[in-house]
N, C-alpha and C positions, 0 to 999 in steps of 0.2 A: 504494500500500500504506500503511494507516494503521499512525500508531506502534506501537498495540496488536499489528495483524498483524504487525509489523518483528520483533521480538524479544519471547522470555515475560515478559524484564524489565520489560516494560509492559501485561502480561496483566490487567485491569482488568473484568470485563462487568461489566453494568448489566443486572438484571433488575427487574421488576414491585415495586414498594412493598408489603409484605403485613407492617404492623404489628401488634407483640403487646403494645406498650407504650405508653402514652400521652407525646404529649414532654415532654419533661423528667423523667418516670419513670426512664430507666438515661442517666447521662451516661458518658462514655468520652472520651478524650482520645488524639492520637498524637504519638509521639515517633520518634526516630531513623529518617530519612527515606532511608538509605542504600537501599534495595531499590524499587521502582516499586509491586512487591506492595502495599506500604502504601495503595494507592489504591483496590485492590479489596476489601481486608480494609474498609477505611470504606466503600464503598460499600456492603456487605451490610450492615453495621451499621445503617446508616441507611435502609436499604430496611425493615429489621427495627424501625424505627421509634425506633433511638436518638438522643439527641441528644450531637454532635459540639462539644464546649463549646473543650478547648485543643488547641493545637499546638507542639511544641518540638524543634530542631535546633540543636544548634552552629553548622549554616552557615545565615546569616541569609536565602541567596539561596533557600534548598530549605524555609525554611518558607515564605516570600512565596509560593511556586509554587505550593505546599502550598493555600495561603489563595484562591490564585485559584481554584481547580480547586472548592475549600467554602468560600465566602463566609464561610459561617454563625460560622468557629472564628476563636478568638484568639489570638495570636499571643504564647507565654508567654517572660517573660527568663529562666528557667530551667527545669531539670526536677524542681527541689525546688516551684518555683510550683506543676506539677502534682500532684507528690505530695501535696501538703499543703493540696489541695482536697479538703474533704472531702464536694464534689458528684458525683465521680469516682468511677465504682465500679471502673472496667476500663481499661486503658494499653494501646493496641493501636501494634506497633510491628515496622520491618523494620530493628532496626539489619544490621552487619557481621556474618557467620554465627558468629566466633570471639566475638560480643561478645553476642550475644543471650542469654548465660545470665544473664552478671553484670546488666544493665540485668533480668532478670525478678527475680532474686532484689532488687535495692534495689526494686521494685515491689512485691512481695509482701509487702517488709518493711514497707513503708507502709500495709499494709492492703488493698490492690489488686488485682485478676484482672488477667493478664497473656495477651496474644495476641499473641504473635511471628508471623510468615513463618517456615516452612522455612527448610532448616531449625533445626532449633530449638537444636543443642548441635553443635559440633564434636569433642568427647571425652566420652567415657564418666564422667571424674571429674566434666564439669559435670552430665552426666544425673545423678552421682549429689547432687550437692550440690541441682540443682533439685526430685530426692525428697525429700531431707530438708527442705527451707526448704516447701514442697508440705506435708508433715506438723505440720510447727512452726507455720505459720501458716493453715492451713484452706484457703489462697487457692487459684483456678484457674489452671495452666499449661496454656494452652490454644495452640495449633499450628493454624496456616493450610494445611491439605495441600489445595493447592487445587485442585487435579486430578482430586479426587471430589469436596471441597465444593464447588466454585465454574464444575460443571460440570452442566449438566441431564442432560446424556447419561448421567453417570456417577452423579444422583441415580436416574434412572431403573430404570436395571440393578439398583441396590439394592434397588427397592418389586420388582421382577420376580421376583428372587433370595429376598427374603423372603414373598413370595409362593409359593412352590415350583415356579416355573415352566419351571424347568431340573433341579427334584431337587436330590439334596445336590450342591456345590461340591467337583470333585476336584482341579480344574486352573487356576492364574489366570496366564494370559501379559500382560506389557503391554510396550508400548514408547514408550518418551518421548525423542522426538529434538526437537531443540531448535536454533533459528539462533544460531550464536555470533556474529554482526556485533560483530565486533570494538572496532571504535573508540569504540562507545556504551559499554562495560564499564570501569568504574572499574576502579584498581588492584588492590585488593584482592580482585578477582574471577580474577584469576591468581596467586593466591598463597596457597598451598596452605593454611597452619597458620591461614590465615582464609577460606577456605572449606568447608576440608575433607575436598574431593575429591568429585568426579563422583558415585559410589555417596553418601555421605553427605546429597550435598546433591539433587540432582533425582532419585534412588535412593530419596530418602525418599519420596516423593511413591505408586512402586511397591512400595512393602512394606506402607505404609500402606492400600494398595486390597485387598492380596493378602487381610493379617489381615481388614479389613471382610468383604468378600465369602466368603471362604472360612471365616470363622467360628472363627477362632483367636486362644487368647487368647496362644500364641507359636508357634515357629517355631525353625528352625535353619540357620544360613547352610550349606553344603554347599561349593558353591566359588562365589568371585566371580574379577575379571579385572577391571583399566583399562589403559588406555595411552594414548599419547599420539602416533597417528597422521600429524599431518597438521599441528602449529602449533608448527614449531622454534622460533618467536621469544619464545615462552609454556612455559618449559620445566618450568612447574610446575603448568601447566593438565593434568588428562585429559579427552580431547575425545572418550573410548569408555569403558565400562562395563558390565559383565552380571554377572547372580549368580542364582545356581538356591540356594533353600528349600524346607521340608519343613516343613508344620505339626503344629503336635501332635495334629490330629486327622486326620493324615493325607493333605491335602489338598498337591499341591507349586505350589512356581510358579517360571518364569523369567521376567526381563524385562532389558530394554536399554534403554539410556540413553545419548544421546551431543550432540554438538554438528555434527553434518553434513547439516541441512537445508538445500539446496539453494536457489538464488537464485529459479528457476522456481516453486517451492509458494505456495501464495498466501498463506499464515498462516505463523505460528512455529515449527510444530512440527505432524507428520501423527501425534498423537497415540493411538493404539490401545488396546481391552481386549479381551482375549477371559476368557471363562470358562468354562469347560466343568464341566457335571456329567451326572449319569446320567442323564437322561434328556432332555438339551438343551443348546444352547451360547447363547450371549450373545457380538455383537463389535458392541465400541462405533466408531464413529470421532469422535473428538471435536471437532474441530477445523474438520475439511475431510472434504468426502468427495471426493478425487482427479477430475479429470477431469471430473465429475459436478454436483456443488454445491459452489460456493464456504463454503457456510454449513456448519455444525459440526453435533453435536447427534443424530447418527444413530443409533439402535439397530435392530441384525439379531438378531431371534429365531429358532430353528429347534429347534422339537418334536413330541411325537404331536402336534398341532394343524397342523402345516405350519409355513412359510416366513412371517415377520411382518418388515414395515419400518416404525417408527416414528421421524416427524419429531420433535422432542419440543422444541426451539428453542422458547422462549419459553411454555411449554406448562405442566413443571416446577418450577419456583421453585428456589431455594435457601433450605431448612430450616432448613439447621443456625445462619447468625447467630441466628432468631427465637429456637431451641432454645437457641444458649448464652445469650442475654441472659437467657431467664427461668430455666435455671441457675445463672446469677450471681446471679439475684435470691432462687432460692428453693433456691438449694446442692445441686440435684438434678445428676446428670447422663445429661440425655438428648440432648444433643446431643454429647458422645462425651469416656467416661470415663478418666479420669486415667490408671488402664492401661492400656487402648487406643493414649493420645496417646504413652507415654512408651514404651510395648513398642515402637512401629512407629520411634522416634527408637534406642532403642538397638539394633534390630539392621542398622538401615542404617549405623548407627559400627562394629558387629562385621562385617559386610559389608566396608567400606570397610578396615578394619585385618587384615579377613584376605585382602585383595585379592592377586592376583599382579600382577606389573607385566610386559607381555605382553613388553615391548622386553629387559627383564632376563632375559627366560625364553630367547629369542633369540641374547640376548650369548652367555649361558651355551651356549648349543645349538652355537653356531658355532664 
């Protein structure tokens, strides 16, 4: 099992080169190497034809790793060296989830487009602070959900959907279970007020597909749930989460989230979507199809038309870096707008804060 399949913290693909820029046209820079994600986030960058100019970590060990993995970047003495290029248009960056607000706002105050990892705020006062700094300086806060971006399967379902190949969107389920291998997780991955919590943090990833797909510009948490099943020694970790939404145009969804992918599954996580609308359904398997193909990438159609299986692995691309680079370059946004990015971040924090704690519900019960 390669690292990537070992755990999502190492969720990284590599797809096709499909340049919208020439090099040296959009330079971009990474910092805060805390998250694995940051490897994937450059990847597409660069597939999208940026050029990866600096690098910067406090620990000297995780930029060197950094530099091996992309030759091409330098290795900066600080993160003022970055800011203060003024060949950098964008800081793409996974710090700690409690820290990615502050690190976007000194970004943005430098003039700079910022692309954190999921997700993106642990509290609602940072979501609001990154509105206001978002307003005051023009910049892009821009969010790595990478579960639709950085997946073909879940690009696909998108072209199908806006296609009307299902009808209008009534119903979005998904399920994102995820291997906790433990020993590989930094500290601060069990520790609540910097992670955030289960819904907040891999949560965001399913509220973010709900809105896309179902064509909402909000939503309303209804009930969510966490708990903390199965890892006494981790007493701040939730290793379960659900939470059922209603969008404004009427469309609902549930979905799950947890940490209990099994040793046996060949990848990280047997990631799911389904989508239901009137006249058809959509189920992705993203990852693995069970049993069947080790490889990801599946979509099942079923409409007036019949029964459809499409491979779509390598087939798709990933849009959205090409989309945000010329974004940033020409302040449009079509690779996905400010309030799209910031709705789907605050209602996984309203999710998460109105969460029930299932063992609490229990105490009380008994």
């Amino acid at each position: 099992m390669t690292a990537q399949n070992k755990d999502g913290m190492n969720y990284a693909p590599e797809g096709k080169p499909n340049h919208v820029v020439e090099p040296g046209e959009f330079v971009f820079a990474a910092a805060a190497l805390d998250h694995g994600h940051i490897y994937g986030m450059c990847n597409g960058l660069i597939e999208a034809g940026a050029t990866l100019k600096w690098v910067y970590d406090p620990d000297p060990a995780r930029s060197q790793a950094f530099a091996d993995k992309f030759p091409q970047v330098q290795i900066a003495d600080s993160l003022e060296q970055v800011l203060g290029d003024p060949e950098v248009r964008l800081v793409a960056a996974a710090a700690v989830p409690s820290e990615r607000c502050a690190l976007g706002l000194q970004v943005m105050d430098a003039g700079k487009d910022y692309f954190t990892d999921k997700t993106p705020f642990t509290s609602l006062d940072q979501l609001e602070a990154a509105r206001r700094k978002v307003k005051e300086t023009g910049q892009k806060y821009a969010v790595y959900y990478s579960e639709r971006l950085h997946v073909e399967s879940a690009v696909y379902a998108g072209q199908l959907v806006q296609k009307g190949a299902i009808g209008r969107v009534i119903q979005v389920t998904g399920f994102g279970p995820h291997r906790l291998n433990a020993p590989s997780r930094p500290d601060w991955f069990f520790e609540k007020d910097k992670y955030g919590g289960i819904l907040c943090d891999i949560g965001s990833h399913q509220i973010e597909q709900f809105l896309f797909y179902a064509g909402c510009k909000d939503a309303k948490v209804l009930h969510s749930k966490v708990a903390n099943y199965n890892n006494p020694d981790y007493p701040e970790l939730e290793d379960f989460g659900d939470a059922t939404l209603v969008g404004d145009n009427g469309a609902t969804q549930y979905f799950r989230v947890d940490w209990f992918t099994p040793d046996g599954l060949g990848t990280w996580g047997d990631g799911r979507t389904i989508i239901l609308g009137t006249e058809g359904y959509i189920e992705l398997r993203k990852y693995i199809d069970i049993a069947r193909d080790p490889r990801g990438d599946h979509v099942y159609l079923v409409n007036r038309d019949g029964e459809q299986h499409f491979e779509v692995k390598g087939k798709v691309g990933y849009p959205y870096f090409g989309q945000l680079i010329l974004d940033c370059l020409n302040r449009t946004e079509n690779a996905m707008t400010q309030e799209h990015c910031f709705k789907a971040a605050e209602l996984c924090l309203k999710a998460q804060e109105a969460a029930v704690r299932i063992d609490q519900v229990l105490q009380t019960n008994s």
